[in-house]
C-alpha positions in Angstrom: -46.7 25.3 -143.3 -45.4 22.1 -141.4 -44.4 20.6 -144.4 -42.4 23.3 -145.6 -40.7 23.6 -142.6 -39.9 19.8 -143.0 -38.7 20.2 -146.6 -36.2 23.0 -145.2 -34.8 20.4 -143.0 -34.4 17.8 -145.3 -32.7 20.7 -147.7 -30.3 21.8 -145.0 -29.6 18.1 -143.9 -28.8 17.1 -147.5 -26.7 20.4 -148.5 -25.0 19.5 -144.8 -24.1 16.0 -146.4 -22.9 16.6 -149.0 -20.7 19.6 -147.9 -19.1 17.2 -145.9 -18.9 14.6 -148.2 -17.4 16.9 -150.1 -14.8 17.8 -147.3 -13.9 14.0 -147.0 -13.4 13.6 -150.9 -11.7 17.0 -151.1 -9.2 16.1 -148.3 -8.1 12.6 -149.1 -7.6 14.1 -152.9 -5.2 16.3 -151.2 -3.8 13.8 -148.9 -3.1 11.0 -151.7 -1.6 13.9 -153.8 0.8 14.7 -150.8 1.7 11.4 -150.0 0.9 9.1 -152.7 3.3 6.2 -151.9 1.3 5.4 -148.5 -2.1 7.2 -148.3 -4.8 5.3 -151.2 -7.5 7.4 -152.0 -10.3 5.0 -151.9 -9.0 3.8 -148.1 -9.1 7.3 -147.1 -12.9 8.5 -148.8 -14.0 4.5 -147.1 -12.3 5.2 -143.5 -14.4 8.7 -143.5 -17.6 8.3 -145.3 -18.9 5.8 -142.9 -17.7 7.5 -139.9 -20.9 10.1 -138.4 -18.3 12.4 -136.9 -16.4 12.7 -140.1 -19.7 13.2 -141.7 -20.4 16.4 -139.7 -17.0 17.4 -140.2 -17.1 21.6 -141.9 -13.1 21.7 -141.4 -10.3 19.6 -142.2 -9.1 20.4 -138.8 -12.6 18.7 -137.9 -11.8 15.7 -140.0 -8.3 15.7 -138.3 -9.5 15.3 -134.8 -11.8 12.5 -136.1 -8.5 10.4 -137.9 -6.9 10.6 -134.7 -10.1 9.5 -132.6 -10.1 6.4 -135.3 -6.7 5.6 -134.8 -7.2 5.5 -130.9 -10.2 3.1 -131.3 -7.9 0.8 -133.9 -5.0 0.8 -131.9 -7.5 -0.1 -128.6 -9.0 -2.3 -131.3 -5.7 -3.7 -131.9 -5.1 -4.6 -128.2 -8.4 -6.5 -127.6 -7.2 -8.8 -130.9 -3.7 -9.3 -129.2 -5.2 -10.7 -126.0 -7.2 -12.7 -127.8 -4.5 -13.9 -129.2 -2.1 -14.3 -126.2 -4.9 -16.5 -124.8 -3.6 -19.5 -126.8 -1.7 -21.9 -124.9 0.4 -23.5 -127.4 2.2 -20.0 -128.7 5.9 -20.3 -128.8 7.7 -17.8 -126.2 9.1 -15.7 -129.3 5.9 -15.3 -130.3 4.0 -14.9 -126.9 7.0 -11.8 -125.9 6.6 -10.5 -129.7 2.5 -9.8 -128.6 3.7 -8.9 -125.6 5.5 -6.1 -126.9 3.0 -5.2 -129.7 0.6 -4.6 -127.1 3.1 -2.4 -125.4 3.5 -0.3 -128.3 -0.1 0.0 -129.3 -0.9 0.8 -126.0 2.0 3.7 -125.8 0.5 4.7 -129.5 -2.3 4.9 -128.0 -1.5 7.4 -125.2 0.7 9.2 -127.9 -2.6 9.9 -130.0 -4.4 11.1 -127.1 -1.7 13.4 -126.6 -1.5 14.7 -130.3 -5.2 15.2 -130.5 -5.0 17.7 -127.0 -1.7 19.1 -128.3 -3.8 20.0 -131.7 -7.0 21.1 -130.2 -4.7 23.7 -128.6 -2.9 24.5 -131.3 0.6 23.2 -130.3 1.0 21.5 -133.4 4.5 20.6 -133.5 4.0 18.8 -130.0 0.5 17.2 -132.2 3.0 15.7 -135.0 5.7 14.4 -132.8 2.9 13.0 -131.2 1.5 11.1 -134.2 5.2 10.2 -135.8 5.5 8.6 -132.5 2.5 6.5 -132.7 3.2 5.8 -136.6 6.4 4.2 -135.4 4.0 0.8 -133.2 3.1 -1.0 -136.2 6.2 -1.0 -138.0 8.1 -2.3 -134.9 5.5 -4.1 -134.1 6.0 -6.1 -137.3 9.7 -6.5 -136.3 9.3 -8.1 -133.5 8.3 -11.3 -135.7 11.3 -10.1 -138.0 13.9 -11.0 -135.6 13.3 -15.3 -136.1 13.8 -16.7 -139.5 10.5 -17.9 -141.0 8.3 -16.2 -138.3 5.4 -14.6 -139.7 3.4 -11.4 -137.5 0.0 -12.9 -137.0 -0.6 -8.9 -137.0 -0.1 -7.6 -140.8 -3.0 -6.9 -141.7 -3.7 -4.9 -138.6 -0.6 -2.9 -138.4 -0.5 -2.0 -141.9 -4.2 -0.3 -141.5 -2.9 1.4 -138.1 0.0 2.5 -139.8 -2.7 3.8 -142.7 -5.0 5.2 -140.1 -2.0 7.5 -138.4 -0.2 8.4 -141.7 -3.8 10.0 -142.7 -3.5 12.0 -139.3 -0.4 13.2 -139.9 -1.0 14.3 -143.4 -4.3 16.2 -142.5 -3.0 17.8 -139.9 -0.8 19.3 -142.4 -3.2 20.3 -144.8 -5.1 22.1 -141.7 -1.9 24.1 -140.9 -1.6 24.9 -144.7 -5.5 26.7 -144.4 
């Protein structure tokens, strides 16, 4: 008797899983399909299968509220890796008010996602997308910032371009979720 009980659990724990996995694979298909200059398929199934909460996900509205909870921990990420970086003494002043900014901007993206992810758990989704088109916006003028002095190279590329990733997922999700 105990072990069948067990065996049920391990059923229901696998058909959970793969559901989900489903969900994830099923969702980033769409996403790709609906944005297929930006959003990679392979980065989106990667960013998700290893996340628990996406793993648990049953809706895309589930998975959307996890994208936007990633994006948060990036762009707070994000802000750790320009301290670091402001900690070196011999940065040029263009490139010590360039991090400067960039830290300003993830940190506003930041409170912008946090907003989007209360203005979509109530179902104010237009407020939830300016919200996240608002945050998209940080890496790109991040990146700028470095733009402005000939030969000057953002020590942040990498970074933004996976923020900018990270967000553009949000926003297409979210639209999916609206579409039911």
């Amino acid at each position: 008797m105990k072990n069948s009980h067990i065996s049920s659990l391990v059923f229901f724990y696998l058909l959970l899983v793969s559901v989900s996995s489903n969900l994830i694979q099923e969702s980033c298909n769409k996403a790709a399909k609906l944005d297929p200059q930006t959003i990679k398929l392979d980065f989106c199934v990667s960013n998700f299968e290893g996340n628990p909460k996406a793993k648990s996900a049953t809706t895309v509205s589930d998975l959307v509220e996890v994208s936007i909870e990633a994006a948060i921990t990036n762009a707070t990420s994000i802000g750790s890796i320009i301290s670091k970086l402001l900690e070196n003494k011999s940065l040029e002043s263009f490139e010590r008010d360039g991090l400067k900014n960039c830290s300003w901007l993830y940190s506003l993206a930041g409170t912008c996602l946090q907003g989007a992810g209360e203005a979509f758990k109530a179902k104010n989704y237009a407020t939830a997308g300016v919200d996240i088109v608002a945050s998209i916006e940080a890496p790109m003028n991040c990146e700028d910032q470095f733009k402005k002095k000939k030969g000057s190279v953002s020590p942040l590329t990498k970074e933004n371009n996976i923020f900018f990733l990270l967000t553009d997922i949000s926003r297409v999700f979210m639209t999916i979720a609206q579409k039911g």
